[in-house]
MARLUM-480863 format. One record per atom (N, C-alpha, C): x negated, y negated, z negated; residue in one letter. Coordinates in steps of 0.1 Angstrom, whole numbers, plus 2048, in hexadecimal, padded with zeros to 3 digits. Atoms other than C-alpha are relative to their C-alpha. Example, Ala and Ser with C-alpha at 12.3 -4.5 7.8 and 13.67 -1.06 7.14 Angstrom:
7F780C800A/78582D7B2A/7F77F4800A/80980B800S/77780B7B9S/8087F57F8S/
//
This chain:
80680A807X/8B6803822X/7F1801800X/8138027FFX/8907F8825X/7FD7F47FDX/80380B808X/87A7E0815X/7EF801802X/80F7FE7FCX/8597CF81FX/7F97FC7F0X/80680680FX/8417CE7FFX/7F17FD809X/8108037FBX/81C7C47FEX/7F98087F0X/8067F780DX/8057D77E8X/7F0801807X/80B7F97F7X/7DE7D97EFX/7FA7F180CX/7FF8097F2X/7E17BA806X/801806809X/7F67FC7F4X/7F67CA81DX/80B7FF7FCX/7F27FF804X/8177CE824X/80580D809X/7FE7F67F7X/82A7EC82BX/811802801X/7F27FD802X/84F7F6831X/8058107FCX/7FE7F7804X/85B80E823X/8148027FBX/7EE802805X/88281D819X/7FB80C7F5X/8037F6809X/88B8397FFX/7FB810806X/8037F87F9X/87C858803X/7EF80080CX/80B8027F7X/85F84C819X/7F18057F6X/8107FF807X/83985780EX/7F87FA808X/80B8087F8X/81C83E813X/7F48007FAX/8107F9807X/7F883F80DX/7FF7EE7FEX/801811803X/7F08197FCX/7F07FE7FAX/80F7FF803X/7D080E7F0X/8018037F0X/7FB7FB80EX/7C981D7CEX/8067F87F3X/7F7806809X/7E18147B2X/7FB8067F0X/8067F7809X/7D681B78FX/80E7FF7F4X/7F67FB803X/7F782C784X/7FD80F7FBX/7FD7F1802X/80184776FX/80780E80CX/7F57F47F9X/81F85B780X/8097F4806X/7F680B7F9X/83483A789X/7FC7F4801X/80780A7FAX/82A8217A1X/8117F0802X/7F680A7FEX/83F7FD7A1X/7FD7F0806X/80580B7F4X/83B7E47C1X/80B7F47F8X/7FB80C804X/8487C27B1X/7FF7FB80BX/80380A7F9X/83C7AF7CFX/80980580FX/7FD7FE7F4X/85A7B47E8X/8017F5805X/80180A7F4X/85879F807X/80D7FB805X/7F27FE7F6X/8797AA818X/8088107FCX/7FB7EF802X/8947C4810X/80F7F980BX/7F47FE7F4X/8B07CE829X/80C8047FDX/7F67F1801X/8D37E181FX/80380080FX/7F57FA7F0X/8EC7ED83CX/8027F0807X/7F780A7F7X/8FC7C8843X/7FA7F27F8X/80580A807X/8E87AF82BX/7ED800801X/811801800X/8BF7A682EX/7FD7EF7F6X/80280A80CX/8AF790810X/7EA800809X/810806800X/88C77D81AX/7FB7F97F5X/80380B809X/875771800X/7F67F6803X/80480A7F9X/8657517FEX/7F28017F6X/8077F27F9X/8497667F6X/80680A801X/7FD7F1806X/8587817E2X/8117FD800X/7F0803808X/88178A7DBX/7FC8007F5X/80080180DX/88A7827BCX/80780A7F7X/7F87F5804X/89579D7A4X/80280D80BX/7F97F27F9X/88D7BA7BEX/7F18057FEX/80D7F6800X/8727D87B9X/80180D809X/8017F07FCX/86A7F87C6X/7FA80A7F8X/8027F9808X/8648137B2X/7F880D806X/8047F37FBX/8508337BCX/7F78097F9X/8067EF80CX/83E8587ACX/7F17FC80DX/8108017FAX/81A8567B3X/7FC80F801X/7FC7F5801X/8158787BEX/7EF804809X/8087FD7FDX/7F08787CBX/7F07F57FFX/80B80A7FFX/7CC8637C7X/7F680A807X/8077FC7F9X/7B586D7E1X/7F37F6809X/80B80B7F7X/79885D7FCX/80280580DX/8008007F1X/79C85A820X/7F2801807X/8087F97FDX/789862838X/7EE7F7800X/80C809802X/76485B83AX/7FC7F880DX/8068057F7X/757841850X/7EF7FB7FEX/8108097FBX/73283385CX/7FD7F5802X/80380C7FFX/724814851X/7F17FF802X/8127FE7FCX/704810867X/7FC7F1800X/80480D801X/6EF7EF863X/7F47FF806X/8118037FEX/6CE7E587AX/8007F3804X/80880D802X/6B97CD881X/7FC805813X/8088007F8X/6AE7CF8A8X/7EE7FB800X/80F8047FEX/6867D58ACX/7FC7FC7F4X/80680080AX/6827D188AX/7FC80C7F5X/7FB7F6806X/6887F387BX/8058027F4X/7F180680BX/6A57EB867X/8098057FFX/7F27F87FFX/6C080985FX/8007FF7F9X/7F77FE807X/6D780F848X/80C8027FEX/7F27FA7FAX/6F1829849X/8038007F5X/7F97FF80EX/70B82D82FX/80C805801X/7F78007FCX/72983C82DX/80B7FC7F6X/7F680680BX/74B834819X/80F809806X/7F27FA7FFX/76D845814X/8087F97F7X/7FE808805X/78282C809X/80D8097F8X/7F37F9809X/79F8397EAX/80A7FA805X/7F58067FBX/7C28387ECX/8098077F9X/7F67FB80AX/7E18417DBX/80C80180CX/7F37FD7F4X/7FD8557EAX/80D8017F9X/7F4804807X/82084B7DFX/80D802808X/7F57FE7FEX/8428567E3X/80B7F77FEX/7F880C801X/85B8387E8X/80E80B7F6X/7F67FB806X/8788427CCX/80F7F2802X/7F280A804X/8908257C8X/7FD7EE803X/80380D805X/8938027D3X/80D7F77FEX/7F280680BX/8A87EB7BCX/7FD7EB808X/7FD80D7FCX/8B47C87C5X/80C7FC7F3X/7ED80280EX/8C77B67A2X/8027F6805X/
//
């Protein structure tokens, strides 16, 4: 069973058991995706028209952290115009536990 959610504006798939890194969530200890897209079992698949209706995902928030750093360089040709900067964007790392369809 797997199920596409959106969180962050993205979308990611995910089943039980999976760990994903999302954009940061501001959660205690338990994270809950309302916004599924698409969930799958063995012999049945439900599309929503955004979301399904009555389906979540549930997951243990089990890390907040920052990726890695990247280089935001800015000039000006011939004018002498820099400006470096860098940024490590946050993120939350989550443990998919349970996803429910009523």
């Amino acid at each position: 069973m797997f199920a596409v959610i959106e969180t962050g504006g993205k979308q990611y798939k995910v089943s039980e058991g999976d760990v994903i890194e999302v954009e940061k969530v501001s959660a205690e200890d338990e994270v809950v995706f309302d916004r599924v897209l698409m969930v799958q079992d063995e012999n049945d698949v439900k599309l929503g028209t955004p979301v399904v209706e009555n389906a979540k995902v549930t997951g243990t928030l089990l890390e907040n952290g920052k990726g890695k750093k990247i280089t935001v360089f800015k000039y000006k040709p011939k004018k002498n115009y820099r400006r470096k900067q860098g940024h490590r964007q946050p993120y939350s790392r989550v443990k998919i536990d349970k996803i429910q369809i009523s």
